[in-house]
N, C-alpha and C positions, 0 to 999 in steps of 0.2 A: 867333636867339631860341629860347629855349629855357626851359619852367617847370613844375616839374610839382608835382603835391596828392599826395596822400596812394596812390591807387589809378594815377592818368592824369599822363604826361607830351602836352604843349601843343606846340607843333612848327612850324617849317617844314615843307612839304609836300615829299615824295619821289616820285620818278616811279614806282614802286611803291604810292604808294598812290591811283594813278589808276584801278585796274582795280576795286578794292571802294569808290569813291566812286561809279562808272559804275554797280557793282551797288545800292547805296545809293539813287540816283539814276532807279532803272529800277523800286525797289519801289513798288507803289501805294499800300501801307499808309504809308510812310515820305511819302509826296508828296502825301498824301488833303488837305491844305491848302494846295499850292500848285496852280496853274491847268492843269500837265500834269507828266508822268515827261520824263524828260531821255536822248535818243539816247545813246551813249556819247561820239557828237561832240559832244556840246551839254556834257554833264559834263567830258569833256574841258579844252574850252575854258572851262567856266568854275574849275574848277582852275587851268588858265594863272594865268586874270586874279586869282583869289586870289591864289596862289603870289607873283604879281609883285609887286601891294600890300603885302604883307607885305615881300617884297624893297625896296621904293622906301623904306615909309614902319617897320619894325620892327616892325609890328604888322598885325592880321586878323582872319581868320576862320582860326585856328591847327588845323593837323591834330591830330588827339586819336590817342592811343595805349595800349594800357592798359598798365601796367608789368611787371606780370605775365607779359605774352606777348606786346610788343611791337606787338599787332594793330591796323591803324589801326580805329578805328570812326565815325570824322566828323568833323566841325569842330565848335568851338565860339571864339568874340571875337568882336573888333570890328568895325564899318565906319563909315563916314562918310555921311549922307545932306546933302546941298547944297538949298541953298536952292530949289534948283527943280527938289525931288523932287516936289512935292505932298503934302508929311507936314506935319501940324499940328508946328510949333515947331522944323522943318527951320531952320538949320542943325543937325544933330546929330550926334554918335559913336550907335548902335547895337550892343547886346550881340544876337547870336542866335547858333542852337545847329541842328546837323541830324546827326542819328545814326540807324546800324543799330535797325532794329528789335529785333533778338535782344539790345539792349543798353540798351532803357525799362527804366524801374524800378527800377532799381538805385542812381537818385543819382547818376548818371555828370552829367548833364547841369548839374542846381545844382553840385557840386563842381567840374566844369570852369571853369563859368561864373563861380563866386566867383572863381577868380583872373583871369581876365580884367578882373572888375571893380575886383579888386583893382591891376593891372596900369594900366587908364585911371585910377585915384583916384591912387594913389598916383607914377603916373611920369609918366604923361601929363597929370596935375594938372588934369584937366578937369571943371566943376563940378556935371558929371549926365551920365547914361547913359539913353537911350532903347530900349525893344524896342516890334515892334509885330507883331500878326501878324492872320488871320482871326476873329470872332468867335467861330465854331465850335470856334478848333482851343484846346479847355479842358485841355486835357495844357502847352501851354508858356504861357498863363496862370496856370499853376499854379507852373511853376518861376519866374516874374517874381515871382508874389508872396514864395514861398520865397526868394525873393531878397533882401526887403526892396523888391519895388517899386513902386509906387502905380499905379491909374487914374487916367490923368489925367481921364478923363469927355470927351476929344475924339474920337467915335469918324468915323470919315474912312469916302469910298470910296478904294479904293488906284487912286491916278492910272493902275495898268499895264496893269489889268482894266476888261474893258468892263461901261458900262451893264448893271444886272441879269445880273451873273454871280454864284456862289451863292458866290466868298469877298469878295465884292467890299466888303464891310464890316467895316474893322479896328479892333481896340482899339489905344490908345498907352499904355505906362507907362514908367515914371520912376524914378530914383531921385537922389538928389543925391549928392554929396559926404559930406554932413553926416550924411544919413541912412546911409550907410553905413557912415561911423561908428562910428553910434549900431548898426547890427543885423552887421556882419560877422563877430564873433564867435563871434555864434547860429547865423550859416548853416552844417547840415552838407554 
């Protein structure tokens, strides 16, 4: 699999680009809305279990590249949340995105992301895309919206996190089929 936009090619993951996922992974600033930074074994391994997903099923959380200079800078697709995630309207495909810091701001992340969406609408013909993330974290709230994609107004504690932990309350949005549609054109 292989797909790229205008700036970024979308990727299989290389065993090359395990060592800037681990630094990726180890920033604070880049992990300030998940629960901890990730050893290099932890990053590691969860590369693997990317990498394989994408191998079983064609599709992921696709390594990002930039065209330019080849340089990996993150992931952005899909994944599958099951029914007994703990996620309001679990079963669902989930869009998210985790990039270099040295690489906010620039659009990397909506442009990746639109083909991905583009990718579940149109091939995987699936009739909505879920992301969810921290309250806090108002940077990839911003690209869901940029996305076309809605609040849904269920906002959860995240079954992974304990009791009174400070991300421990997520928003969920949405987008459909239909609405994608209607806004894929717009998104730059």
């Amino acid at each position: 699999m292989h797909m790229e936009t205008q700036r970024l090619i979308l990727r299989q993951w290389k065993p090359e680009d395990y060592s800037a996922y681990a630094t990726l992974n180890a920033d604070p600033q880049v992990m300030r809305y998940f629960p901890a930074t990730l050893s290099n074994t932890e990053s590691d391994q969860q590369a693997d279990r990317i990498e394989n997903l994408i191998a079983e099923r064609g599709w992921g959380f696709w390594a990002v590249e930039l065209k330019s200079t080849g340089k990996f800078i993150g992931f952005v697709g899909l994944h599958s949340q099951d029914e007994s995630s703990g996620i309001p309207d679990a079963p669902f495909i989930e869009i998210g995105w985790r990039l270099a810091a040295d690489y906010w701001g620039v659009g990397y992340a909506p442009e990746a992301a639109k083909k991905a969406l583009q990718f579940a609408f149109e091939v995987l013909n699936i009739p909505s895309v879920f992301a969810f993330t921290a309250l806090q974290n108002i940077p990839s709230q911003q690209v869901m919206i940029k996305l076309g994609m809605k609040n849904t107004q269920q906002d959860f504690n995240h079954p992974k996190l304990e009791q009174g932990h400070r991300l421990e309350r997520h928003c969920l949005y949405q987008i459909t089929q239909q609405q994608w549609l209607a806004v894929a054109d717009n998104i730059d």
